[in-house]
N, C-alpha and C positions, 0 to 999 in steps of 0.2 A: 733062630728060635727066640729070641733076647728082643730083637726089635720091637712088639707089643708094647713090653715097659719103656724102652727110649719113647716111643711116643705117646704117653700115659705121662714121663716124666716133661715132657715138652708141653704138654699140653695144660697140666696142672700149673705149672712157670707161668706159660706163655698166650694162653689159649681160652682160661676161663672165660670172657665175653663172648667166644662162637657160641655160647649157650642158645639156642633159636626161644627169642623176645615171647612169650607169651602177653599178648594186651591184655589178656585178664589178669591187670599188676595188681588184683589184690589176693590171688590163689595164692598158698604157701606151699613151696615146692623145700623138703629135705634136702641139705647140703649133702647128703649121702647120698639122694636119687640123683642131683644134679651133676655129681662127681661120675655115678653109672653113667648117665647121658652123655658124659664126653668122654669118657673111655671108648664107647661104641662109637662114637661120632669121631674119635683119632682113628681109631682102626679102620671105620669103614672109609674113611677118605685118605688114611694112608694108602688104603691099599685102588682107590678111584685116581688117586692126584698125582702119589710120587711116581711118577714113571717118567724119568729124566732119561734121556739117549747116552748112550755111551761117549759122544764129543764132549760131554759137559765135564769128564775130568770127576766125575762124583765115583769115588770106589766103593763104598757100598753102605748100603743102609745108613749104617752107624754113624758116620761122618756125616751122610746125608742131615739127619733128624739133630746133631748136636750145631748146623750153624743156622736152624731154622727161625729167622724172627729175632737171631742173636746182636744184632746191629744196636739194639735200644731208644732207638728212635721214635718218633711218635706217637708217643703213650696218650697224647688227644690230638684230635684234626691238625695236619698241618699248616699255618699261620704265612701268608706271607705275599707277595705278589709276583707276575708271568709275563713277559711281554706278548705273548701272540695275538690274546684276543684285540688290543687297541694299533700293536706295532706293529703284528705278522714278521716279516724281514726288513724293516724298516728301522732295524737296531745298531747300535755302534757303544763303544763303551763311555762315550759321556751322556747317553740315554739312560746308561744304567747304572752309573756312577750319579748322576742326577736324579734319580730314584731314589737311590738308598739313601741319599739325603733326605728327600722330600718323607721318605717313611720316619723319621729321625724325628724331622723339624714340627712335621703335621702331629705326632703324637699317637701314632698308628703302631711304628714300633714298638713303644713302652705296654701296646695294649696286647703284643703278642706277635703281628706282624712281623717276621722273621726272615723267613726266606726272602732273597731276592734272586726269581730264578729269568735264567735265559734260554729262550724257546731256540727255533729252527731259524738254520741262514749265519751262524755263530760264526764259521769253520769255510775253511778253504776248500775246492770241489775236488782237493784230492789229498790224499797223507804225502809226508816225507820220504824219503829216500829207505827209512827206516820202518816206516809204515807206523806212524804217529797221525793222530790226529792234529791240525795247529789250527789257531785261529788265526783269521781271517785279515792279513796283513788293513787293510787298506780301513776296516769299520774297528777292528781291535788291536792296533798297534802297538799296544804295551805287551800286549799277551793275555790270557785267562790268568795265569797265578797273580799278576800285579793286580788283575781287578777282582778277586778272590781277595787280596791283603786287602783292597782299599774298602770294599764290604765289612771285612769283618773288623777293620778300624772303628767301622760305627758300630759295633755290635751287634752286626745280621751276621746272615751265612749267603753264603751263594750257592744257586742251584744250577744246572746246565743240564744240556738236552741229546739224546741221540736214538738211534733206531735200530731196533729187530729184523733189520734189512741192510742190503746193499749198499743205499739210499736211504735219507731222512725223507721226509713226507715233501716238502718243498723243492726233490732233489736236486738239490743248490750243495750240498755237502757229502759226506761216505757215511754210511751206516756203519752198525757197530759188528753186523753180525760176522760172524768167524776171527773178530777181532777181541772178544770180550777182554780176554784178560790184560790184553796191553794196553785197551781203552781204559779196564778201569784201571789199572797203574798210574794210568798218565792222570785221570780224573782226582784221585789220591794224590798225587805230588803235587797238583795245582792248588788243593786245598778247594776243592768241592764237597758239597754236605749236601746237594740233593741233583737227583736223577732220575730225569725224564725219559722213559724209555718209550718210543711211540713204536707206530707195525706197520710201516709203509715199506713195499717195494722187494718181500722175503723172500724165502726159500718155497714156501708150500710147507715146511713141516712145522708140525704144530706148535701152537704158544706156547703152550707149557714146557716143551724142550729150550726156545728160544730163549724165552725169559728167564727159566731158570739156570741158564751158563753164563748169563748176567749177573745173575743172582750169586751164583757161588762167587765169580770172580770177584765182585763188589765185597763181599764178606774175608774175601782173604787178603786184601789190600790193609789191614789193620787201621783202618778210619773210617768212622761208620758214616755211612752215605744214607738217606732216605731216598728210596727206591720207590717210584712210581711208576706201575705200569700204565703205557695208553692203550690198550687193545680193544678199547669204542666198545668193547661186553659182549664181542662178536660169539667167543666160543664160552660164554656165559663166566668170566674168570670169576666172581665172587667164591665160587666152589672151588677154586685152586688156589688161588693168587698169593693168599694171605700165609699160602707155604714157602712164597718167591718175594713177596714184597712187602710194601706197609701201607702202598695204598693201591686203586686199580683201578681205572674206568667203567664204567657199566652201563655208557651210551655213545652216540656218538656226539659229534661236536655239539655244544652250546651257541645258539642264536641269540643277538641283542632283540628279542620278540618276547612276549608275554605266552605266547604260543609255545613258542620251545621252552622256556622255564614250567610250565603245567605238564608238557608229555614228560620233558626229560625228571623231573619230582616224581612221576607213574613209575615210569622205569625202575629210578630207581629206588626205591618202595619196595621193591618186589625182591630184594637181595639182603634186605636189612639183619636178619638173623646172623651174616656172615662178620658183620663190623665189630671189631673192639677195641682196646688198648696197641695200638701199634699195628693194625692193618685194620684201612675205608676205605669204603664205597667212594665212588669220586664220579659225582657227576658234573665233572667238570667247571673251569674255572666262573667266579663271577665275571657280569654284566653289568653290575652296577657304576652308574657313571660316565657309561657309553654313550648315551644319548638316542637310545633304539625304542625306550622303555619311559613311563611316566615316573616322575617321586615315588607317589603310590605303590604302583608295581616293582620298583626297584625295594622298596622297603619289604613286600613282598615274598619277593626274591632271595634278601638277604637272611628272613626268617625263616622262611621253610627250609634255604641251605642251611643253620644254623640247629636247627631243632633235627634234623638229617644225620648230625656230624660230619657233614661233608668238608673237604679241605676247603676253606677262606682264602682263597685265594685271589686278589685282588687281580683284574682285567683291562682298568683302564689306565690314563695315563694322572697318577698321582700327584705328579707337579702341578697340572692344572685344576684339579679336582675343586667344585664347587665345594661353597658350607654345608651346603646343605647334602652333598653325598659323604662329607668326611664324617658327617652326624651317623648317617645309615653307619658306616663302615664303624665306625668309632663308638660305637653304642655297645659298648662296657658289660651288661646285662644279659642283651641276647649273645654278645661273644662268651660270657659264660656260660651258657645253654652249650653252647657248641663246643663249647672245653671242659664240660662237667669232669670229673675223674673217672666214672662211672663208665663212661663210653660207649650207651647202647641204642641205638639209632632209633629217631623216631618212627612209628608209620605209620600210614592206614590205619582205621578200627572200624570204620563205619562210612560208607557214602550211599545216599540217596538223594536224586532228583539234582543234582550237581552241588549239592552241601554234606561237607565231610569232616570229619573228625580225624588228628592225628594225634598219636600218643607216644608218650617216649618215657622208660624210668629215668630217676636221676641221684646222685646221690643222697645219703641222707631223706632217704625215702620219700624226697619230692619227686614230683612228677610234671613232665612236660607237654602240653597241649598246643594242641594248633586248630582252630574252627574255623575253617576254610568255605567262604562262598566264590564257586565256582560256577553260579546256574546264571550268573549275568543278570538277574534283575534280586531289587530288595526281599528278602527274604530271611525269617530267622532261625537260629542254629543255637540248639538245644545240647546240654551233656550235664548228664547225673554224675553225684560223686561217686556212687556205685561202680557204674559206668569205666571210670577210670581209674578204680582200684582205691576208693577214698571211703571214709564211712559214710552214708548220709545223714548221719546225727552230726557232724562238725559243722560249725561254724567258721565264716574264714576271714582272712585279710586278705587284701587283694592289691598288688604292686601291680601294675601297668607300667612295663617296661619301656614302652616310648612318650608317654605324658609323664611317666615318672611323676607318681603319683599315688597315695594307699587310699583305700578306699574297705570300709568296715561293711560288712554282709553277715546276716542270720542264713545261712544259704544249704540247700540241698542240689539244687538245679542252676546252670549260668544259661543263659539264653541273649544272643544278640542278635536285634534289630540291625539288618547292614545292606547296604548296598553294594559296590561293585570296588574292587582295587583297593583295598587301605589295610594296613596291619595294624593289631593293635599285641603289643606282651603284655601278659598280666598274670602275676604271681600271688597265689591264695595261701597263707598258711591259717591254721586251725587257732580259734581265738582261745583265751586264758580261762581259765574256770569261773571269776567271779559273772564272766558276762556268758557261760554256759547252760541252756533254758533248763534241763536235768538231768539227773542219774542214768546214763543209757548204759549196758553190758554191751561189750561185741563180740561177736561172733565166739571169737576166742576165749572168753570169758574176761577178759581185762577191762576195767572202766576206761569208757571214751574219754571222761574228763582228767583222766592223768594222761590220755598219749595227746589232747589236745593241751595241754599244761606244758608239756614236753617242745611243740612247736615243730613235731619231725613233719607232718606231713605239708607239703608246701605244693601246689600247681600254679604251673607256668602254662598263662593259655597264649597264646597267640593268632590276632582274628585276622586271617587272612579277606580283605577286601572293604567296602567303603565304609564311613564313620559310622557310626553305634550308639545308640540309647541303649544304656545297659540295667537290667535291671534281676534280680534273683527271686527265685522262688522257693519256700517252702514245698518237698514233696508232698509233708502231709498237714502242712498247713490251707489256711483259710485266706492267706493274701498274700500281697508281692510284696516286696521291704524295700524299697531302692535304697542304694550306696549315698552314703554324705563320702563326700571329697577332701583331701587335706592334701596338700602341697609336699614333697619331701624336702 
């Protein structure tokens, strides 16, 4: 009978970002409806999600809801690099020992880059006598724990990989299933902090039981592990997941293709309501650096995952990495788009004729943009401040996140001329009163010229595709104003 409030108290803690993103960020929704809203949204997905199978060792309800999300982990996107997408099985521990150097030395780690996680192929193709998992005499001859020490010597973490089956996906190793709680023991004693849980080669019964006996056992080991599921978004986990993990897949694999980075950004767009402080959407790792994809597109790439909140997860091979991809990766600005505190994914608001608009809140009531030309030929791409929840009486300053660079506008309207592949970030906040044209009330009855005084409202646009003449327009003005440029 008591259950309701356990997850009313979990959810108030733990939960507030499930709120589903309304793009009309300038509507005012009551902290009191919003609190109704996820009351009904715990209950009605308690009672859609938790249905864990009697193997999982869960005694009932109570227990269930108090280790939910309890780990503390990922309160923004997790930060950090994978070997699959450049190594596959092509890994050994001075690959990865060599890494966590190169994230050190490049300046990647200080900007958040964390993790240094190891995919499929780690592990011997059978346990101990004991039924342990070990690694892999002949590629990791120290063992997992000594290369767990020598990671977090540099001040990463190390991540490690295993599967919701029989079989890892490469079946080169044992999966975890029916093994959870000794896997994660041993994963605990080695001094692992992340966990790739992929869904090759199962039982047939369903994810949510699989993953969540992971899930418990990971939680009772007393070291908090981040928990990523990989379930490619088959049984739609964004509706579940975020009750078992912190972060989740919600496509299948990622292609170094310009192709697959535009479907798999659709995809997943379509889940965004579900992401918040401590469980994301994860459409899988970057591509940047691979060499499949032009600058342009990798820049891209690295912005739409970025404005996403999707995990940053580094794909290529960092020891070799060009300047010019350490630039993409190492771009301090859009990495805070991706780590606002705020944590509410961006999406969609508008597409016509293959040009579209994407929207995201952010903390401190800025707000984040992306104007994306996807029609393949020059074309320009128009958004009101209306439009994105802004007054149109403001005025703004405009930071351009990759010329890093401000740039002053009289502006109600942005509008870019662009062609095909180039990203552009650019950050508008609301100019100061003496250069205010005049006295506007809004809506709410407060004067514009004190909340533009104030400097809260802030947009972050990002132009997905080729270079731009930028220019702004009054809505009810009589001409265009172009931007003067100043260097920062």
């Amino acid at each position: 009978m008591h259950h309701p409030f356990l997850a009313l108290k979990h959810f108030l803690v733990s939960t507030v970002p499930l709120l589903p993103f309304k793009m009309k960020m300038g509507s005012k929704i009551s902290f009191l409806f919003v609190k109704v809203v996820l009351v009904v949204l715990s209950i009605n997905m308690g009672a859609n999600c938790i249905n864990v199978s009697s193997s999982s060792n869960i005694a009932n309800l109570q227990e269930y809801t108090q280790f939910l999300l309890a780990n503390g982990v990922a309160r923004t996107p997790p930060m950090g690099w994978n070997s699959w997408n450049h190594f596959q099985c092509n890994i050994d521990e001075k690959t990865i020992k060599t890494t966590a150097d190169a994230l050190v030395s490049t300046g990647l780690a200080a900007l958040g880059y964390k993790y240094v996680n190891i995919d499929d192929c780690w592990g011997e193709e059978s346990r101990d006598s004991k039924g342990n998992l070990r690694a892999r005499a002949s590629t990791f001859p120290s063992g997992i724990k000594a290369l767990a020490d020598y990671v977090h010597s540099k001040g990463l973490k190390l991540g490690i990989y295993s599967d919701a089956g029989y079989r890892t996906c490469s079946k080169k190793m044992p999966g975890s299933l029916g093994h959870e709680e000794q896997d994660a023991k041993t994963f605990a004693e080695w001094g692992v902090d992340y966990l790739k849980y992929d869904n090759c080669y199962h039982d047939g019964s369903r994810p949510q039981d699989r993953y969540a006996r992971m899930s418990y056992a990971l939680r009772k080991v007393g070291r908090p592990i981040l928990y990523a599921l990989c379930e490619w978004g088959q049984e739609n986990p964004a509706k579940w997941a975020g009750f078992y993990g912190n972060a989740w897949r919600t496509t299948g694999d990622i292609k170094d293709t310009w192709e697959s980075v535009m479907s798999i950004a659709d995809e997943n767009n379509i889940w965004g309501r579900y992401a918040g402080p401590g469980r994301w959407n994860d459409p899988d790792m970057l591509e940047v650096g691979n060499g499949g994809m032009s600058l342009e597109e990798y820049r891209s790439h690295f912005s739409i995952w970025a404005l996403m909140k999707a995990p940053l997860l580094i794909g290529c091979d960092v020891r070799s990495a060009s300047k010019k991809t350490l630039r993409i990766l190492g771009n301090k600005e859009v990495i805070d788009v991706n780590q606002d505190p705020l944590g509410l994914q961006g999406r969609k608001i508008r597409a016509k004729a293959g040009l579209e608009i994407w929207a995201g809140l952010l903390s401190r009531k800025k707000v984040a943009v992306v104007l994306w030309n996807r029609s393949g030929s020059r074309a320009p791409i128009s958004v009101g401040w209306r439009e994105i929840g802004l007054s149109p009486y403001n005025p703004v300053i405009i930071r351009d996140l990759w010329a890093v660079i401000f740039r002053y506008c009289i502006a109600a309207l942005i509008c870019f001329n662009e062609k095909t592949l180039w990203t552009d970030c650019i950050c508008c906040s609301p100019c100061l009163q003496d250069v205010y044209p005049h006295s506007v009330v809004e809506e709410d009855g407060s004067d514009a010229r004190s909340a533009s005084q104030e400097l809260l409202r802030i947009l972050i646009i990002m132009k997905l595709k080729m270079s731009t003449t930028i220019h702004l327009e009054l809505l009810r003005g009589k001409k265009n104003i172009r931007c003067s440029s100043q260097t920062a």
